[in-house]
C-alpha positions as CSV (number, residue, x, y, z in Angstrom):
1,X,-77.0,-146.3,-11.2
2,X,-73.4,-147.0,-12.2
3,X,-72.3,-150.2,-14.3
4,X,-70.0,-153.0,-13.1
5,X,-68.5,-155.8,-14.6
6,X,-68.2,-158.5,-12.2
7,X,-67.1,-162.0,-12.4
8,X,-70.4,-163.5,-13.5
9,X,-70.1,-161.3,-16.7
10,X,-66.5,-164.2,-17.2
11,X,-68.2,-167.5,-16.4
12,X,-69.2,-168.1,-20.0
13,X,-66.8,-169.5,-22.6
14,X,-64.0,-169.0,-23.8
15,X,-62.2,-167.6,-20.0
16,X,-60.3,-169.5,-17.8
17,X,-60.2,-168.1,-14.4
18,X,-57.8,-168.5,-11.6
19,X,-58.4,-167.6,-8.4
20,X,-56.3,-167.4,-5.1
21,X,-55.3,-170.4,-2.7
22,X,-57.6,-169.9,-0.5
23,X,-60.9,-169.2,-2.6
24,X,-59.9,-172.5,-3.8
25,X,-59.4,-174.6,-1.4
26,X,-62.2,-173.0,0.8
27,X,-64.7,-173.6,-2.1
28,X,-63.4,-176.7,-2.9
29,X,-63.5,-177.9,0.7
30,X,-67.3,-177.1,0.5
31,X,-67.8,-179.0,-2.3
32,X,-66.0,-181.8,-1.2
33,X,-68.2,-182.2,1.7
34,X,-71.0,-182.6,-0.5
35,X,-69.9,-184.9,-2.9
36,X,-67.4,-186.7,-1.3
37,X,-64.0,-186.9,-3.4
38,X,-62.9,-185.5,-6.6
39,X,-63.9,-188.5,-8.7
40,X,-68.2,-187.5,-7.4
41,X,-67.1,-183.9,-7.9
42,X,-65.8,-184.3,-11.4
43,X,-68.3,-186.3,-12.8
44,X,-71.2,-183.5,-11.8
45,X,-69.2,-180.5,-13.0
46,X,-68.3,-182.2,-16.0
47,X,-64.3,-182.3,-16.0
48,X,-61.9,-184.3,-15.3
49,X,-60.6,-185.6,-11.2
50,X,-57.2,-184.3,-12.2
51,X,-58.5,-180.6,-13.1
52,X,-60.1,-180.4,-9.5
53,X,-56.4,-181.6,-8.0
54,X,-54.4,-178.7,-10.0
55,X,-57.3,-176.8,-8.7
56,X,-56.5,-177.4,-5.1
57,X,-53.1,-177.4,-6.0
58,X,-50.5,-174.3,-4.7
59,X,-49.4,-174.3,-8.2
60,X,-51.1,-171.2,-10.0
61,X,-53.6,-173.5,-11.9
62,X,-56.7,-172.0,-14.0
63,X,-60.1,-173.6,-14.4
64,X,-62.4,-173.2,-17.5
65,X,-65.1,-170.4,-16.3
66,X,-67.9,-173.3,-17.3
67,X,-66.4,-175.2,-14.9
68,X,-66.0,-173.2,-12.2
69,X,-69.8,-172.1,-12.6
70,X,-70.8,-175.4,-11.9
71,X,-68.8,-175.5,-8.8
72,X,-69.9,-172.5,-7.7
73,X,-74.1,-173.5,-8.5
74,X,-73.2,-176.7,-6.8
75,X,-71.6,-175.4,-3.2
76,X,-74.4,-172.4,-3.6
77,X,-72.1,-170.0,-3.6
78,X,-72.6,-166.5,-5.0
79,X,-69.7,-165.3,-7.5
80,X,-69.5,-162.0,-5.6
81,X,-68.2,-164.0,-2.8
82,X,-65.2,-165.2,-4.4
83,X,-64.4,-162.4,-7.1
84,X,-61.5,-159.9,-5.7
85,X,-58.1,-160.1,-7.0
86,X,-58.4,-163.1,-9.9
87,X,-56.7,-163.9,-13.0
88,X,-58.5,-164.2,-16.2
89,X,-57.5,-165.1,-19.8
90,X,-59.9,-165.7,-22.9
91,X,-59.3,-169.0,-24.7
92,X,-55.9,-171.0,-24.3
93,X,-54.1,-167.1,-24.6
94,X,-50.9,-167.5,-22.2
95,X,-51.8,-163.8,-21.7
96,X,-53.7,-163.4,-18.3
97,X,-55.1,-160.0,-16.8
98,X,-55.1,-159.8,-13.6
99,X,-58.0,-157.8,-12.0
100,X,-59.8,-156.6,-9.1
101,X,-63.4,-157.3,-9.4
102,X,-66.3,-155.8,-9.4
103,X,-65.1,-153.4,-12.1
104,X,-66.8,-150.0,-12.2
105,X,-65.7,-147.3,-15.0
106,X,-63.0,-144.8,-14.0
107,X,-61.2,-141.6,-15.9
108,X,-58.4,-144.2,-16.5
109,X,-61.2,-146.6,-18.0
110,X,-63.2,-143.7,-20.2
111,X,-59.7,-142.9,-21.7
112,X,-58.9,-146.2,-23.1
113,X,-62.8,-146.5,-24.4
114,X,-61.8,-143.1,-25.7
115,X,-58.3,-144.4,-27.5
116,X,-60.0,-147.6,-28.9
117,X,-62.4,-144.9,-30.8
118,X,-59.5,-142.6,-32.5
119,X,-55.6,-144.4,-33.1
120,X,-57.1,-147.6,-31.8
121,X,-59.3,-150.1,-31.7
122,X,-61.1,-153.6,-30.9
123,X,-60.3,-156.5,-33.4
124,X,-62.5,-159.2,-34.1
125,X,-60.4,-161.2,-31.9
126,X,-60.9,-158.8,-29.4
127,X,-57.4,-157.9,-29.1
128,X,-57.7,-154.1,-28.1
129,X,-54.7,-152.1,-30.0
130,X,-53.8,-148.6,-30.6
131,X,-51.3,-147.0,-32.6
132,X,-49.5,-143.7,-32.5
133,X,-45.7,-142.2,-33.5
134,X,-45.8,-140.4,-30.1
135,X,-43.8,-143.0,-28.1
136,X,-45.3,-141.1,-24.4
137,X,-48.6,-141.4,-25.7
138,X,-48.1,-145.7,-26.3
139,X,-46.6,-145.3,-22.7
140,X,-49.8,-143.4,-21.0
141,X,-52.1,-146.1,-22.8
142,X,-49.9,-148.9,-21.4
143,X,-50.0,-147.1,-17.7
144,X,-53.8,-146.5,-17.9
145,X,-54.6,-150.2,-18.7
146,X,-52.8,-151.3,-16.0
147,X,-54.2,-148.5,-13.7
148,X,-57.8,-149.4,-14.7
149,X,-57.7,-152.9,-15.3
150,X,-55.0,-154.2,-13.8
151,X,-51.6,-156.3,-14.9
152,X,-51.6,-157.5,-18.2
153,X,-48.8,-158.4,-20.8
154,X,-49.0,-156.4,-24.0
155,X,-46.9,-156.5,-27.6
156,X,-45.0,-153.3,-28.6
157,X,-43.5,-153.7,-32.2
158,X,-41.8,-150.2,-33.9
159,X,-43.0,-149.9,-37.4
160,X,-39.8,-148.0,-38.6
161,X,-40.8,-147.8,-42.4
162,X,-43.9,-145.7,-41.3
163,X,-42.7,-144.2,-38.3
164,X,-45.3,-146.0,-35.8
165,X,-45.5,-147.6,-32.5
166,X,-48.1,-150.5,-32.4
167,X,-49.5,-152.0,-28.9
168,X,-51.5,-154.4,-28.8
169,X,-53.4,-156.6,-25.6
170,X,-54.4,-159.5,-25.2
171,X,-58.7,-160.1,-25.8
172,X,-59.9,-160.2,-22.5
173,X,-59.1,-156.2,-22.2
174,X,-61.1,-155.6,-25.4
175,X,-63.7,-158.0,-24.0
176,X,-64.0,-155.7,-21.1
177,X,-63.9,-152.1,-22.9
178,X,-66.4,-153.8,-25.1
179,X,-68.7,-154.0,-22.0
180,X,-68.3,-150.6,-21.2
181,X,-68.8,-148.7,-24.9
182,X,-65.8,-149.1,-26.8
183,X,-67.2,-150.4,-30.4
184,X,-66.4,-153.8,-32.3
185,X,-64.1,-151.9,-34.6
186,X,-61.0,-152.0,-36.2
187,X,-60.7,-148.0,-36.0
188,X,-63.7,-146.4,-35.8
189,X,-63.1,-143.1,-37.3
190,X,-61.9,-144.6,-40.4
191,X,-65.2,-146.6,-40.5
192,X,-67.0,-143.6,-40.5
193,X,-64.9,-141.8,-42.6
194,X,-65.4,-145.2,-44.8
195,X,-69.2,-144.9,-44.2
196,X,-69.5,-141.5,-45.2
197,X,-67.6,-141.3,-48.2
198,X,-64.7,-139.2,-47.1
């Protein structure tokens, strides 16, 4: 039996989801019909009239996961129906992922799990970040997250005084290689090391 992450695993606070046009408008449509305008709709998801307009909107809009939970209970529609290519970001991060869902792990996947246990890690935060001098080694942990997950922004600062690259991503890909094994750690061998007395 393989595990998947699948959208239902990102319809709990903090993400905001957005998904394409026409998953929005087609579930929207739906719900429309049974509550009439956005005003009824609103009031029984719990947000504001003006969220479900930038919702319909062609403008690349995101919804709070909560909300769009509540849409989907309401028009009785499962979340595998509408998960595919989405966008998610955790909290009010201006630093999306975008992802193909359901998720299933991959080599490119157990490599990055692998990197968050040696010159990386997970942050409380959940920012996932690894470190290393080897500049092609920051750039094939950069292609793999991309190759696993999917397009994502990412922060590259040179640490000249100690002769380091650091990369960091945004929480929502430590969220997911939480999911899949990676520990809840700064850098795990270091804890151990820490642990053990080395």
């Amino acid at each position: 039996m393989s595990i998947s992450l699948c959208l239902n695993h990102f319809l709990i606070d903090p993400f905001y989801i957005m998904l394409p046009l026409s998953k929005r408008k087609s579930l929207l449509s739906v719900a429309l019909n049974i509550s009439k305008d956005f005003s009824v709709l609103s009031k029984k998801i719990g947000c504001s009239a003006q969220t479900l307009r930038y919702f319909n909107s062609k403008d690349q809009r995101y919804i709070k996961a909560k909300f769009l939970k509540k849409l989907l209970y309401l028009t009785s529609t499962p979340p595998s129906q509408i998960e595919e290519f989405i966008s998610i970001k955790r909290g009010c991060s201006n630093h999306p992922l975008d992802i193909k869902l359901p998720l299933e792990i991959s080599s490119d996947l157990s490599f990055l799990i692998a990197k968050s246990m040696g010159d990386g890690g997970i942050a409380s935060d959940l920012r996932f970040h690894y470190t290393n001098s080897q500049y092609n080694l920051i750039r094939e942990v950069i292609a793999s997250v991309k190759k696993a997950l999917g397009k994502t922004e990412y922060h590259l600062q040179k640490r000249v005084s100690r002769g380091t690259y650091d990369l960091k991503f945004p929480s929502v890909v430590g969220f997911i290689l939480n999911y899949f094994g990676a520990p809840l750690v700064k850098k795990l061998i270091a804890h151990l090391k820490y642990l053990i007395g080395l």
